[in-house]
C-alpha positions in Angstrom: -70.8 72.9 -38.5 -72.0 69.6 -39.7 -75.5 71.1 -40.7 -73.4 73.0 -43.7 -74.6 72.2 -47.0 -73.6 75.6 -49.3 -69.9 77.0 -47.9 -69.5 80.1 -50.5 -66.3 81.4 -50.1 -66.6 83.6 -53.1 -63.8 86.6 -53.8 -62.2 85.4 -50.3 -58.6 85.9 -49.5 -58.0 82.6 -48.0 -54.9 81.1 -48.2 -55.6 76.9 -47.2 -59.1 75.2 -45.8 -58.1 73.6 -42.5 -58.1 70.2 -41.9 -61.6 70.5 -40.7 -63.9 70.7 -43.4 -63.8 67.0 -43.7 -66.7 66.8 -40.4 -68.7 68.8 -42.8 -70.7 66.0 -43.2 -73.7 67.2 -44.7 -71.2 69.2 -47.8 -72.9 69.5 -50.8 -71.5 72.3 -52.4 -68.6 74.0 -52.3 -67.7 77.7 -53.6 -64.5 79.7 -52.9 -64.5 81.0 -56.9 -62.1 83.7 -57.2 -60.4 83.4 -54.3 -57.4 83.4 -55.8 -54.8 83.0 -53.1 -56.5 79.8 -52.0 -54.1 77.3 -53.8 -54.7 73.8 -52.4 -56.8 72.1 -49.6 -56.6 69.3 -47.3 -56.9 66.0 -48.2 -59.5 65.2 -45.5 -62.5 67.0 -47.9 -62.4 63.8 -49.4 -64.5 62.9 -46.3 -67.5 64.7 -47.3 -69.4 62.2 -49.2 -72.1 64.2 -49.8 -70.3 67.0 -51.7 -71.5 67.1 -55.6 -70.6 70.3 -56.8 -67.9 72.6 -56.8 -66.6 75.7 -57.9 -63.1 76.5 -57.8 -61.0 79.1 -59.7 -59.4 76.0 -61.0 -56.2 78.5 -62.8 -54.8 79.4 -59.5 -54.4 76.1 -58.3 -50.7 74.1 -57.9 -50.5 71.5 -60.8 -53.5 72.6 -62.9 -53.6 70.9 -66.2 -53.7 74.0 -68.2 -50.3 75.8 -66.3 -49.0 73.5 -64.6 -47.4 75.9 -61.4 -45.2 74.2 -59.0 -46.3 72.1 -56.1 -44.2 73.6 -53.0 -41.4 71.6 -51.7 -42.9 69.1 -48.5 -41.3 69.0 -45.3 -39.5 65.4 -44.2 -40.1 63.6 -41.8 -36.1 64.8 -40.0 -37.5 68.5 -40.2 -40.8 67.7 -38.4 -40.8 69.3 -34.8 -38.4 68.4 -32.2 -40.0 65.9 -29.7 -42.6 64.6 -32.2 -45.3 68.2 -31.8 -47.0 69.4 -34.5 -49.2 72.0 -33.0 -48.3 75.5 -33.3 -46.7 75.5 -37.1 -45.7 78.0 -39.1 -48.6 77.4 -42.0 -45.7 79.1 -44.5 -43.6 75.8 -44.2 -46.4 73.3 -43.0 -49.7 74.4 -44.8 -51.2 73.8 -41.8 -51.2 75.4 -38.1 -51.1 72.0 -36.5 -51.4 68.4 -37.1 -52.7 65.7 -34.8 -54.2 62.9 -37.0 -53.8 61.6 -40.1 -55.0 61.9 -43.0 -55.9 58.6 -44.7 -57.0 56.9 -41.4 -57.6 59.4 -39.0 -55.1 57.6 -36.4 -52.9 60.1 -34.3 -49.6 61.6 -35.8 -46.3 61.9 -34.1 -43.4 64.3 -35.9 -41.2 61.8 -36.4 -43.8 59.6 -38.6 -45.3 62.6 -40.6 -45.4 61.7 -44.0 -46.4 65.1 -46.1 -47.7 64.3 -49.8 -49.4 66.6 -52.3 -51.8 64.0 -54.6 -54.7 65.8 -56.6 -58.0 64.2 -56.9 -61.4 64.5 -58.4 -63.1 66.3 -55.4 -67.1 67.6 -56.5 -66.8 68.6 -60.1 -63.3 69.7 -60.1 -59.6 68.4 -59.5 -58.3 70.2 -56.4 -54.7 69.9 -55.1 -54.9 68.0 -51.8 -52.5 68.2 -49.1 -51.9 64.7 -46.9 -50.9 64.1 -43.7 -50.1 60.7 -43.1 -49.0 58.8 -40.0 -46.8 56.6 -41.9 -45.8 55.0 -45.2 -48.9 52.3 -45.6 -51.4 55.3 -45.1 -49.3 57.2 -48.0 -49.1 54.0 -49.9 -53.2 53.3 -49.8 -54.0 56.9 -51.3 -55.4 56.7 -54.4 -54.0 57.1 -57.9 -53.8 60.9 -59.3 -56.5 62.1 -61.4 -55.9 61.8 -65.1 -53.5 64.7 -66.6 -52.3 65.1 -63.4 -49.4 63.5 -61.3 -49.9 59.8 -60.9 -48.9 58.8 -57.6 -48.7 60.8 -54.2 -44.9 63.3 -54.6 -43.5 65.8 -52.1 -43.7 68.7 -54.5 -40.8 71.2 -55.1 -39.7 71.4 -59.1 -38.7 67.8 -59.3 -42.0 66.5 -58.9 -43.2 64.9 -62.6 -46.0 66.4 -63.5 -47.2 65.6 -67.3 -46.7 68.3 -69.7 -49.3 71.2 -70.1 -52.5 70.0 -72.2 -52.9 72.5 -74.9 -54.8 70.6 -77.3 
C-alpha cells in the first residue's frame, strides 16, 4: 500500500487506524470525515511525510479544543501481557490488536517496557489524537511538545490528564 496517495474513509465506522498507515509512504491526503466512531490514531502517521491535507471530523475526537472529551485511561507497564506479548490484544483496553515496535524509533517492544502515551499533534491540516507506543522512557521523553490548546507534554489519559480549559472565545 505504499502507492496510496487519497485514503477516503468517508462516513466509515472505524473505530482506530492500525499502526500501519505510517508505510504509507506516498500519503497525501487523508479523509475519514464523518466517521464518527473513529476517535484517535496511531502515532506512527507521523511517518508519512508526504501527507498535506486532511479531513477529520475534528468534534469527535478525545481532547478537541472546542469539547474537550476525556482521553481513556492507558495501560501500565505492570498490566502489559504476562511474559512480555503483545500480540493478540483486546483493542477495548489496548487500542491496538498487537504491538511489536515502537513508536518513536521503530525498535522492538517487550511488555514489560511498553510505555502507552496519548500526545496530540499537528498531523496534515488538523490536530489528531495520537496514540504512542514506546519501548521505553527516552523514546517517550523525545516526542514532541503537544500542539497549542492542547495538552503539553505526552499523559496517560483517564480524567486526571490536564488538559487546558475549553476555548470558547
Amino acid at each position: 500500500m505504499t502507492e496510496v496517495t487519497h485514503l477516503r474513509l468517508y462516513g466509515s465506522n472505524l473505530v482506530r487506524i492500525p499502526p500501519e498507515i505510517g508505510a504509507m509512504t506516498n500519503l497525501e491526503e487523508f479523509s475519514p470525515y464523518t466517521s464518527h466512531r473513529l476517535h484517535w490514531f496511531p502515532y506512527e502517521i507521523t511517518r508519512c511525510s508526504k501527507l498535506a491535507r486532511s479531513t477529520v471530523s475534528t468534534r469527535s475526537l478525545f481532547g478537541n479544543f472546542k469539547l474537550r472529551p476525556p482521553f481513556p485511561q492507558l495501560r501500565t507497564t505492570s498490566e502489559a501481557q504476562s511474559g512480555g506479548h503483545l500480540a493478540a490484544l483486546d483493542p477495548k483496553e489496548w487500542g491496538t490488536t498487537a504491538i511489536s515496535t515502537c513508536s518513536v524509533c521503530d525498535g522492538p517492544v517487550e511488555g514489560p517496557e511498553l510505555h502507552q502515551r496519548w500526545i496530540s499533534l499537528v498531523v496534515a491540516t488538523d490536530v489528531l489524537p495520537l496514540l504512542v507506543n514506546a519501548c521505553s522512557t527516552a523514546c517517550v521523553a523525545a516526542l514532541p511538545p503537544g500542539a497549542a490548546k492542547h495538552a503539553p507534554r505526552p499523559h496517560m489519559g483517564g480524567w486526571d490528564a490536564a488538559q487546558p480549559s475549553a476555548d470558547w472565545a
